[in-house]
C-alpha positions in Angstrom: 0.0 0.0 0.0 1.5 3.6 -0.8 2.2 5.7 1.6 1.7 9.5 1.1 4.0 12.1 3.0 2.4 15.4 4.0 4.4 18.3 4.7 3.2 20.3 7.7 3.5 24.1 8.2 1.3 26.9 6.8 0.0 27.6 3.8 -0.1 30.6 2.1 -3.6 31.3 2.7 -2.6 30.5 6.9 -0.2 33.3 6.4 -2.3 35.7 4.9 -4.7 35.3 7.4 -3.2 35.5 10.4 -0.9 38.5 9.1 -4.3 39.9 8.5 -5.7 39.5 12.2 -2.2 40.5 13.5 -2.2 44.0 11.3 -6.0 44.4 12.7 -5.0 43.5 16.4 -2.1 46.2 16.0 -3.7 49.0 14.5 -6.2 48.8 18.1 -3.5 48.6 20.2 -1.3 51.7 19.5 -4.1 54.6 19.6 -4.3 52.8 23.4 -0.8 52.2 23.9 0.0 56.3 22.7 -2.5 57.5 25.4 -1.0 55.5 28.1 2.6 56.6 27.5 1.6 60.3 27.2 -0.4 60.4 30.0 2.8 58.6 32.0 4.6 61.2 30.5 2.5 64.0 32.2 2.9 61.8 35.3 6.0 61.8 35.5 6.6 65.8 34.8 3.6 66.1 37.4 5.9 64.1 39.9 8.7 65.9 39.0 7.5 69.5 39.5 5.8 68.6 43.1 9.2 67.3 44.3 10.7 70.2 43.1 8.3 72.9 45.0 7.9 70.6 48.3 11.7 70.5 48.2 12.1 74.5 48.0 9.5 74.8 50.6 12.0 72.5 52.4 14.4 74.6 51.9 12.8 77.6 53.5 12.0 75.6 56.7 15.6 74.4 57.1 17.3 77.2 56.2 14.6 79.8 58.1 15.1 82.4 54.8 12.9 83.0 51.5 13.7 80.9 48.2 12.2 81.6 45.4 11.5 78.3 42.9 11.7 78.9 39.3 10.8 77.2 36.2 13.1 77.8 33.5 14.9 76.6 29.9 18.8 77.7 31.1 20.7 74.5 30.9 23.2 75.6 33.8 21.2 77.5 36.4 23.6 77.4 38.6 25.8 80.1 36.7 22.8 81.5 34.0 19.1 81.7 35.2 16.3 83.0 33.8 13.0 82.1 34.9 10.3 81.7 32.0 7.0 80.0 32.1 6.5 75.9 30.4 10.6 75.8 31.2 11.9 72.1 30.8 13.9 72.5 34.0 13.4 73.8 37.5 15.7 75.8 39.9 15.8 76.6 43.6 17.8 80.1 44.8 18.5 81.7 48.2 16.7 84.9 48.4 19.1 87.8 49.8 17.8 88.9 53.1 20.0 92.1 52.9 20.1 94.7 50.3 23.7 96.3 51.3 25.2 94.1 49.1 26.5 91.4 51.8 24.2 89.2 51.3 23.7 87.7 47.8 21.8 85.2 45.7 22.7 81.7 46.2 21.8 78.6 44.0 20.7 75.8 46.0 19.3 72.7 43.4 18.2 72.0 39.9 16.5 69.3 38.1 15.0 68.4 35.1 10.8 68.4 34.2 11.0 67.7 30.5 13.5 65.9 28.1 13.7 67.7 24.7 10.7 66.7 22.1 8.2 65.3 25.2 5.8 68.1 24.1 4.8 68.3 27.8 3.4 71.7 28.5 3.0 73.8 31.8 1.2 76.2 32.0 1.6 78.0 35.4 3.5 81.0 37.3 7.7 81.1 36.1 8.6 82.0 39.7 7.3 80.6 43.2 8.4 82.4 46.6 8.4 80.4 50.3 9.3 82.4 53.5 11.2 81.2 56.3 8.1 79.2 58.1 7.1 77.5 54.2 4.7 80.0 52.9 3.8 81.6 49.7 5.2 85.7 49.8 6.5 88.8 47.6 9.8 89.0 48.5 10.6 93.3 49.7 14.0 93.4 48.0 12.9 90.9 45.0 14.1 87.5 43.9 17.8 87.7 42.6 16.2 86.1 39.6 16.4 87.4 36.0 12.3 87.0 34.9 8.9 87.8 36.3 8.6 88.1 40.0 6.9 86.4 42.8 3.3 87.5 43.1 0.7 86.3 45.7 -2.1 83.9 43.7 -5.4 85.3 42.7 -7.0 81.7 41.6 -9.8 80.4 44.4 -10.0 76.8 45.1 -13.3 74.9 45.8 -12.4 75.4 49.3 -12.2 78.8 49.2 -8.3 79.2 49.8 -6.0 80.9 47.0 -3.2 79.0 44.9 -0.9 78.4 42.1 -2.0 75.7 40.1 0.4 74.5 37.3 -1.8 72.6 34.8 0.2 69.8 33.2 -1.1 68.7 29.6 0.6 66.4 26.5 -1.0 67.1 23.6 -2.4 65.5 21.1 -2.9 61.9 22.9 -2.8 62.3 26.6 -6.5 62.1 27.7 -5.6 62.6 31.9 -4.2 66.2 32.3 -2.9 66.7 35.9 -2.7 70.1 37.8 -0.3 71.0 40.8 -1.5 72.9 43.3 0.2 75.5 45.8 -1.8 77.1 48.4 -1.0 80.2 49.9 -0.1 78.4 53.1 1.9 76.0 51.4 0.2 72.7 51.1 0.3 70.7 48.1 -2.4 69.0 46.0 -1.3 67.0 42.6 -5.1 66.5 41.3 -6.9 65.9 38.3 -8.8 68.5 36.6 -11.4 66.2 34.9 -12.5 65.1 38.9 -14.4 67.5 41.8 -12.7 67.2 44.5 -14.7 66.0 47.3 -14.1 64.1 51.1 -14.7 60.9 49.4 -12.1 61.8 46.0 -9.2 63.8 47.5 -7.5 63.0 43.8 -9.8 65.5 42.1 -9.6 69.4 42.0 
């Protein structure tokens, strides 16, 4: 009796197929996958900027002086700061408690928000100012800082307090903005703008 051999595998119609249903299964995931990694991207800016303020308010407390925290593009701000708004870096100074000249502006830290080409925007005031006990103020002598000056906020939150709020976006494909919050007494409040902030959701704004 003859036997007959079959080759196993795929044939070509197998291949077409499942290339098929492997395009399709692709071209679903990456509108998803894009809106995940932008909004981690905001995320992680958000993150960034909130350690950067808490740390200046820090600052203030330990060294009992005002600081001003600045957000700004100069790439050494230790030796070259300017203070603009949406900067991809932020900067912490020592404001000079004397005007005679003997007392001086003094960098204290740096650190990065945004990498070149994230197309993370921030939208929010270029310089911050702390006192010695960790609160917002308008420094009498002004900031040492080349840029726009420390001002008081004029934004009410649900609450009824004032505060900065830095609102943190991606365009085009982030769909979960994020805001950072500084009260005028100091506290901090990373939210989300698209939430109501409430006893039972302390995540929203």
């Amino acid at each position: 009796m003859q036997r007959t051999d079959r080759t196993s595998g795929f044939t070509m119609i197998e291949m077409v197929i499942t290339v098929a249903i492997f395009a399709i299964l692709v071209a679903l995931a990456v509108p998803a996958m894009l809106t995940w990694v932008s909004n981690v991207k905001v995320r992680t800016v958000a993150d960034a900027l909130q350690n950067g303020v808490r740390l200046a308010q820090a600052e203030s407390l330990r060294r009992s002086r005002q600081v001003v925290f600045s957000l700004t593009n100069s790439t050494q701000p230790q030796t070259s700061l300017t203070a603009v708004g949406n900067g991809s870096y932020w900067a912490i100074n020592y404001i000079p408690a004397m005007t005679d000249g003997t007392d001086t502006n003094t960098f204290i830290q740096s650190g990065v928000l945004t990498s070149q080409g994230s197309s993370v925007q921030i939208q929010g005031p270029a310089e911050i100012c702390f006192n010695s006990i960790g609160r917002l103020v308008v420094p009498t002598g002004g900031t040492g800082v080349t840029g726009p000056t420390c001002a008081l906020p004029t934004t009410t939150l649900p609450n009824g307090g004032l505060a900065y709020i830095y609102q943190i976006t991606l365009p085009p494909h982030a769909d979960h903005p994020l805001n950072v919050e500084v009260s005028l007494g100091g506290q901090l409040h990373l939210c989300d703008p698209s939430q109501t902030l409430s006893s039972t959701n302390t995540y929203g704004c």
